[in-house]
C-alpha positions in Angstrom: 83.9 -13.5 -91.1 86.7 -14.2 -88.4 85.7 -17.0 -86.0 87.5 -15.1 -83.6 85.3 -12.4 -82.6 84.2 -12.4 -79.4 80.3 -13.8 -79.0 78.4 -10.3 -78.6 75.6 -11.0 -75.1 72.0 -10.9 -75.7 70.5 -8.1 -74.8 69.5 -8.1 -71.0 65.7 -8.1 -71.2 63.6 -5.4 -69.2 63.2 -6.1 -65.6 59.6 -7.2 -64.8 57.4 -5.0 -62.9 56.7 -6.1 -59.5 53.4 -7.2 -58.8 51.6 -5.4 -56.0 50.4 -7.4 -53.4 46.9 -8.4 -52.4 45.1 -5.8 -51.1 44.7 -8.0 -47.8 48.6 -7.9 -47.4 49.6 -5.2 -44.7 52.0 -2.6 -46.5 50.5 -3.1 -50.0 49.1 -0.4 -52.7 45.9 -0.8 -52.1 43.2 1.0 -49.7 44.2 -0.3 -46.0 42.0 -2.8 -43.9 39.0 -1.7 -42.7 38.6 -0.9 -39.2 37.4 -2.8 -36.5 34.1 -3.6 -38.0 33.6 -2.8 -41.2 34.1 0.9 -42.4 30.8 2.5 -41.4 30.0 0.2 -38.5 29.9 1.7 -34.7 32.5 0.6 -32.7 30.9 -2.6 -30.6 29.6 -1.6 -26.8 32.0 -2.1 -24.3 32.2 -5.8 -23.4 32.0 -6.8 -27.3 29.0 -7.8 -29.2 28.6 -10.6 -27.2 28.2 -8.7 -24.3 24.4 -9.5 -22.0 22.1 -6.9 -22.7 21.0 -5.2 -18.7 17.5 -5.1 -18.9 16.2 -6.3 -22.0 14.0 -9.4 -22.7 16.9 -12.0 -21.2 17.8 -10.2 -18.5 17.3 -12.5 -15.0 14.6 -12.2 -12.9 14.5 -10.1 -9.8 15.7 -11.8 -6.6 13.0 -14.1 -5.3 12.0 -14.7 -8.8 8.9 -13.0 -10.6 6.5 -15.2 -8.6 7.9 -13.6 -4.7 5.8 -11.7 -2.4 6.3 -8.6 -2.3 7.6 -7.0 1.1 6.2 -3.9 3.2 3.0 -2.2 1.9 3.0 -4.6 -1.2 2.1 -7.4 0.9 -1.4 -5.9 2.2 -4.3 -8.1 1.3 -8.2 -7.4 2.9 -8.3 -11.7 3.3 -5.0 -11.0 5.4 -6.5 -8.3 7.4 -9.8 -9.9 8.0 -8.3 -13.2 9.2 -5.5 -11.1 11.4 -8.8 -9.1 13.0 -10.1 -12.4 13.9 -7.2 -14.1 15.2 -6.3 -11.3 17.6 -10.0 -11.2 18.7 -10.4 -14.5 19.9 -6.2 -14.6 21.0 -7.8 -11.2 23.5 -11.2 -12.0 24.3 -11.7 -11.5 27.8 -9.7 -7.9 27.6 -11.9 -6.9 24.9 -14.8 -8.1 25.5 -15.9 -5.4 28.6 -15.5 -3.2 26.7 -17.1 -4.1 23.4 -20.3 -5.2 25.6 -19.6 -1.4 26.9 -20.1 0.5 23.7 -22.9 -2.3 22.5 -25.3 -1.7 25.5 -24.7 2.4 25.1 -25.9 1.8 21.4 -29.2 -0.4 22.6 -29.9 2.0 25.3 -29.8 4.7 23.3 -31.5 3.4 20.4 -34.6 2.4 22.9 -34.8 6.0 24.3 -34.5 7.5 20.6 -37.8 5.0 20.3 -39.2 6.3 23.2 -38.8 9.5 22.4 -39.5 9.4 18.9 -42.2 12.0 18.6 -39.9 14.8 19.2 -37.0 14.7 16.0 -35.0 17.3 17.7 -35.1 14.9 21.3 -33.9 12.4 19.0 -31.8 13.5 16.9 -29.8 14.5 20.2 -30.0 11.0 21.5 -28.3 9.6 18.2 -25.3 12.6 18.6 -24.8 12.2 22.2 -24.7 8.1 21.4 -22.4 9.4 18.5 -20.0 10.5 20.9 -19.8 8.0 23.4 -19.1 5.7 20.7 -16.8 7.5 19.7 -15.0 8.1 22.7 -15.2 3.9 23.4 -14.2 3.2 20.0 -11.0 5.6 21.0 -9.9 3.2 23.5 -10.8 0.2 21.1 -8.7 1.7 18.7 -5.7 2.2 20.8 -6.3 -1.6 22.1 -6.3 -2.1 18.0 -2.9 -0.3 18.3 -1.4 -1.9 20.6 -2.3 -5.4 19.4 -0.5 -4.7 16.1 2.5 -3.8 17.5 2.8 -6.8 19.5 1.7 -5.6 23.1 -0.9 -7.0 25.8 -4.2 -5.4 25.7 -5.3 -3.4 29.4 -9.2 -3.2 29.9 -9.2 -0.5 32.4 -7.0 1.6 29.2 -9.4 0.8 27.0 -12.0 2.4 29.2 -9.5 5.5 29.7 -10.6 8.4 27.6 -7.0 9.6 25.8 -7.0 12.9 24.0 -10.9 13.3 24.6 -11.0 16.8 23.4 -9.7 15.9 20.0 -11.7 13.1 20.1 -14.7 14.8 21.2 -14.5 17.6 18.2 -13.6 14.2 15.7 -16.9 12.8 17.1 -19.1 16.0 16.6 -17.7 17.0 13.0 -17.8 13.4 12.0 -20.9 12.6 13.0 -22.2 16.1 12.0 -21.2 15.6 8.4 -22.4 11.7 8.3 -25.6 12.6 9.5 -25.9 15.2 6.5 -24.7 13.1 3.8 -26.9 10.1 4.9 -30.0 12.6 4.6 -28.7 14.0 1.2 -29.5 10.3 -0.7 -27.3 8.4 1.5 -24.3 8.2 -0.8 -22.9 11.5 0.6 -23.0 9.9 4.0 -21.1 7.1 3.2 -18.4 8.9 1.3 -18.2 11.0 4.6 -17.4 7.6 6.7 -14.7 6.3 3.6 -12.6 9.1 4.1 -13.2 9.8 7.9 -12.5 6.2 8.7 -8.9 6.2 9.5 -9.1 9.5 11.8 -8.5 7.5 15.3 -5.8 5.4 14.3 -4.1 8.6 13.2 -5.4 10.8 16.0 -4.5 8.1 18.6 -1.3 6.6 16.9 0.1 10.1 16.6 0.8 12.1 18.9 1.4 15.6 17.0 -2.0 15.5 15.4 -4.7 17.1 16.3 -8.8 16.9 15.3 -8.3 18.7 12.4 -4.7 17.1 11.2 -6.3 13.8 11.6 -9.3 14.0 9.5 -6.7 15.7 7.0 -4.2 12.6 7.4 -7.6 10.3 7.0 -8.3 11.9 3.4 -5.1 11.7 2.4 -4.2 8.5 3.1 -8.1 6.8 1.9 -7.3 9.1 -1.3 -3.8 7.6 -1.9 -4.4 3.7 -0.9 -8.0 3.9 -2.5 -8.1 0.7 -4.4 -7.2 -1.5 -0.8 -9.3 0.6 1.6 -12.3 0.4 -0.2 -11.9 -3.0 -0.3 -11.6 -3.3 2.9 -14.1 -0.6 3.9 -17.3 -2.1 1.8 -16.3 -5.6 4.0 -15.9 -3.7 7.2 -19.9 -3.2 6.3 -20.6 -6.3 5.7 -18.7 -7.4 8.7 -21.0 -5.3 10.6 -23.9 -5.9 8.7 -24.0 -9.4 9.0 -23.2 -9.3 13.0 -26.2 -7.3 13.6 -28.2 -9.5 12.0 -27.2 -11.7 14.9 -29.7 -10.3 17.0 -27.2 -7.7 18.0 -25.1 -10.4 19.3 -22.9 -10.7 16.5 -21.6 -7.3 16.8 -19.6 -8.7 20.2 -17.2 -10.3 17.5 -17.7 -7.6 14.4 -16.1 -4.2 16.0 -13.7 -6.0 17.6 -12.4 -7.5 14.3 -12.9 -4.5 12.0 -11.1 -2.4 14.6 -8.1 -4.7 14.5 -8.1 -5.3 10.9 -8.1 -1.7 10.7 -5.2 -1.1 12.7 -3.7 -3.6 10.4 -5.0 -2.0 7.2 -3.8 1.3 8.7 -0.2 0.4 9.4 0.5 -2.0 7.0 -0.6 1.0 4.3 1.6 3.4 5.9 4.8 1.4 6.0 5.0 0.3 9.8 5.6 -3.1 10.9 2.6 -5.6 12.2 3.3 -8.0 14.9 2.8 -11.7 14.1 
């Protein structure tokens, strides 16, 4: 063999094939990334996952915090009421006072000629109406003093003594008392639900002007039926008020209508949205 000969190369060997790249590696063979969030997540809510949740468990409290008073109706209480009725009746004494003696010694005298004439029912019966009435008409003025209070102004004997709308509150005085005088002989219950749901009739009658009788013992049930909870309440210590003044020898009644009526007039606008002078 010639030494010669040219050295014959080695065959090239085959080329590798590459190897594909990590299936993490943008641009590779494999499936691509997963979206935002894994492949069957939801997209997150807008703000991220991190984002507060409105309303739910961590949410803040309301402004004022959870412990704050309430404002407007929310703030009625019958403690408030009965200690605003008291405070304005000592603050207006001498105004309210004629008049309160007024309707007081109507009552008595009335209440000694029903005794006197106690033998004949129907005699009496019209003694207690007619003493119904004036009451009524009094309490009118009382109620407009009530008024009047509650919104801050001075209180006028001589227009608490001036019958205003006396035809309405005439016919609210005769159906009123009509109705209360039937329930109270039907197992007294009857008679007493009849003075519940009458009981607001001459703040409405007297505080608006548009309403008539009949409107205003309407407004009355509808406004006792709505603020139920907070007028009885208020209603069953308005009794007690009462009761416990005539106890007094009569006497305490001086202070007890005065007081209901104002508390009333409180009760009645604070319930219906209107503002109460301090």
């Amino acid at each position: 063999m010639s030494t010669n000969e040219p050295p014959v190369d080695p065959p090239a060997s085959s080329p590798e094939p590459p190897v594909p790249p990590s299936s993490g590696e943008p641009g590779g063979y494999a499936a691509p990334p997963p979206p935002p969030g894994g492949y069957g997540a939801p997209p997150p809510p807008a703000g991220g996952y991190g984002a507060p949740y409105s309303g739910g468990y961590g949410a803040p409290p309301p402004a004022g915090g959870y412990g704050a008073p309430p404002t407007g109706p929310g703030d009625y209480s019958v403690g408030t009421a009965w200690s605003y009725g008291w405070t304005k009746f000592t603050a207006n004494l001498g105004q309210i006072l004629v008049a309160v003696l007024l309707l007081v010694g109507i009552q008595v005298a009335v209440q000694v000629l029903t005794y006197i004439v106690s033998d004949s029912l129907v005699i009496s019966w019209l003694f207690s109406l007619a003493s119904w009435v004036l009451s009524m008409i009094i309490g009118a003025g009382l109620v407009r003093a009530a008024l009047d209070i509650t919104a801050g102004r001075s209180v006028d004997a001589a227009k608490i003594l001036t019958p205003h709308k006396l035809g309405d509150v005439i016919v609210v005085s005769l159906l009123t008392g009509i109705a209360t005088f039937i329930g109270l002989i039907l197992c007294v219950l009857p008679g007493l639900a009849v003075m519940f749901f009458t009981s607001f009739t001459l703040y409405f009658l007297m505080d608006r002007e548009e309403l008539g009788a009949i409107d205003a013992i309407k407004a009355s049930f509808e406004f006792t039926t709505k603020n139920a909870g907070n007028v009885i309440v208020w209603f069953l210590l308005s009794l007690a008020t009462w009761f416990v003044g005539a106890l007094l020898c009569g006497v305490g009644l001086i202070a007890a209508i005065p007081l209901v009526l104002i508390g009333t007039a409180y009760t009645y606008k604070k319930l219906t949205g209107q503002e109460v002078a301090a």
